[in-house]
C-alpha positions as CSV (number, residue, x, y, z in Angstrom):
1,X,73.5,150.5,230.7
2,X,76.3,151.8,229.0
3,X,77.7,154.9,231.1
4,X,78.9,156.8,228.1
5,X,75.4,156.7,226.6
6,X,72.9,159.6,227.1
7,X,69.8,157.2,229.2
8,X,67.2,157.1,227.0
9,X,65.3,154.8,229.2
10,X,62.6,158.0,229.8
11,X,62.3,159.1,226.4
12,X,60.2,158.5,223.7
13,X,61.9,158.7,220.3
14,X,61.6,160.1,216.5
15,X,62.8,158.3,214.0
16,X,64.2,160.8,210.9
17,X,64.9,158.7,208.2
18,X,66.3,159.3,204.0
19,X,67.1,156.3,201.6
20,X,67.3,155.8,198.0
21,X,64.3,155.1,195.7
22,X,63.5,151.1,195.8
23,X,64.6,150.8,199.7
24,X,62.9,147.7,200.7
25,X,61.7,147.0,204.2
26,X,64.1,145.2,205.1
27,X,67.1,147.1,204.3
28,X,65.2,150.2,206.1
29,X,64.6,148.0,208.9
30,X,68.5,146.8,209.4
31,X,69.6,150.4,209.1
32,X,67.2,151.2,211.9
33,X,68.1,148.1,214.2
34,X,71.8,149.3,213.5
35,X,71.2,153.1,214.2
36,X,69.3,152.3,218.2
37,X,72.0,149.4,218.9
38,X,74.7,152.8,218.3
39,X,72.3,154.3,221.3
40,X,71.6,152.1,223.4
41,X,68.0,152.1,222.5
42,X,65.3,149.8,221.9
43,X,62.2,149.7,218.7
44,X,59.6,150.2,221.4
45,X,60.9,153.7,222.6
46,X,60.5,154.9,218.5
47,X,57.1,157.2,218.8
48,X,56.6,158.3,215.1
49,X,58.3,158.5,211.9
50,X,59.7,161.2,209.8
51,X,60.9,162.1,206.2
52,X,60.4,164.5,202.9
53,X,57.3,164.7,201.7
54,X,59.2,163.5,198.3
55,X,58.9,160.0,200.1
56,X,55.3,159.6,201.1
57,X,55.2,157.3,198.2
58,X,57.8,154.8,199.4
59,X,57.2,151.4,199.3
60,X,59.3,150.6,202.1
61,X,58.8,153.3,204.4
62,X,55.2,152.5,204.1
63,X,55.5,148.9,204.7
64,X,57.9,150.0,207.9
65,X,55.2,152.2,209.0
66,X,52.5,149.6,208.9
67,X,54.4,146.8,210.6
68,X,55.2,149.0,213.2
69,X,52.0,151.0,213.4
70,X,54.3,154.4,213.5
71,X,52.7,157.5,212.8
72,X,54.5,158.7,210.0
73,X,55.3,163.0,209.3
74,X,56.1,164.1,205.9
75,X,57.8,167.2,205.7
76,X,58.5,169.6,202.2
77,X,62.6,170.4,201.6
78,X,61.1,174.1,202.8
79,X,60.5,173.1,205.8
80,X,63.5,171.0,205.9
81,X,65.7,173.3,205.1
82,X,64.4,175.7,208.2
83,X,66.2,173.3,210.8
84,X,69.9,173.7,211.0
85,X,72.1,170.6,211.3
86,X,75.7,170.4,212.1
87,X,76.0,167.8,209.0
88,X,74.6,169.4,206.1
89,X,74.6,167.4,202.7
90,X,75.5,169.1,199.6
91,X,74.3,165.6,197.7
92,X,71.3,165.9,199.8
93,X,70.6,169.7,198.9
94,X,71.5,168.7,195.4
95,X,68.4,165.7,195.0
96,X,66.3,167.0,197.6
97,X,66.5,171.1,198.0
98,X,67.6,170.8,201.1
99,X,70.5,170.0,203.6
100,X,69.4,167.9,205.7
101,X,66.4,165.0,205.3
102,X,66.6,162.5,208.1
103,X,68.1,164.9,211.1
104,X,65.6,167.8,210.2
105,X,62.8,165.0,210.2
106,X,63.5,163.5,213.4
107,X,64.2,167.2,215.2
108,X,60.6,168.3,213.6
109,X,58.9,165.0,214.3
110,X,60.2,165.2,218.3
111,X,58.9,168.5,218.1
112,X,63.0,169.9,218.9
113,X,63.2,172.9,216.8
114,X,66.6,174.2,216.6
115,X,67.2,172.4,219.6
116,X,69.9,170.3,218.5
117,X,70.4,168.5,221.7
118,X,67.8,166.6,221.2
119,X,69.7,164.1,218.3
120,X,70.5,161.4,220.2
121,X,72.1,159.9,216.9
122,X,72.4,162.9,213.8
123,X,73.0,160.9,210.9
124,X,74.1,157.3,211.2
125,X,74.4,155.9,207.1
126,X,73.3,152.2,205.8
127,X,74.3,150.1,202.9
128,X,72.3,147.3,202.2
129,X,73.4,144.3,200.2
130,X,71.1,145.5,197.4
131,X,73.5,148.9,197.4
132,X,70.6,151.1,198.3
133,X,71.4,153.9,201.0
134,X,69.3,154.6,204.1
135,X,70.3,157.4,206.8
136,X,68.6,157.2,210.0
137,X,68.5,160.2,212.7
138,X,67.6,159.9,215.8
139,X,66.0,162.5,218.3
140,X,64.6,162.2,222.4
141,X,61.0,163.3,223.0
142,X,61.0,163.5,226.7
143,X,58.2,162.0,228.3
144,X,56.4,163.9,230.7
């Protein structure tokens, strides 16, 4: 284990995630595999899934939900918006009417609050090969 790393070995984890329209799985996929390699964590800690409501109609994020059985939260820009990050997006708040998608997804989804200790990874960015964007956050539910 890397001693610089918090030890996520005990905790479960929610997985906050914002891409471009068109994402495909794989691309989504590779951004995530990226994003817990960063940590130190493994696919098999990841608990649910969260994004904007906007989303719920995502081919790839519900392909990626499917193959990995997640439970998947959708969340409206209000409630977004509630949950203060330390990287805000003005693009984001722009497209989405909100700050923040992927952080405030995975803080809500782990059930964090305004806890922002709980981001084990705020806002890691992917570009596939096809160009399309994901941004993958990444917050600790402790297991009790």
């Amino acid at each position: 284990m890397n001693p610089q790393l918090p030890d996520l070995s005990r905790s479960r984890l929610a997985l906050g995630l914002g891409c471009d329209r068109g994402t495909a799985f794989a691309a989504l996929d590779q951004a995530i595999d990226a994003a817990l390699t960063l940590i130190g964590a493994e696919r098999n800690q990841i608990a649910v899934m969260a994004t904007i409501d906007r989303k719920a109609d995502e081919l790839g994020l519900i392909e990626l939900a499917a193959h990995y059985q997640w439970p998947v939260y959708y969340y409206s820009a209000a409630q977004l918006a509630q949950v203060t990050v330390s990287q805000p997006s003005e693009t984001v708040r722009h497209y989405m009417q909100t700050p923040s998608v992927s952080a405030a997804a995975a803080l809500l989804a782990a059930h964090a609050g305004a806890n922002n200790t709980a981001l084990q990874l705020e806002k890691y960015r992917w570009r596939a090969a096809s160009g399309h964007h994901v941004t993958v956050s990444i917050a600790a539910m402790t297991v009790e």
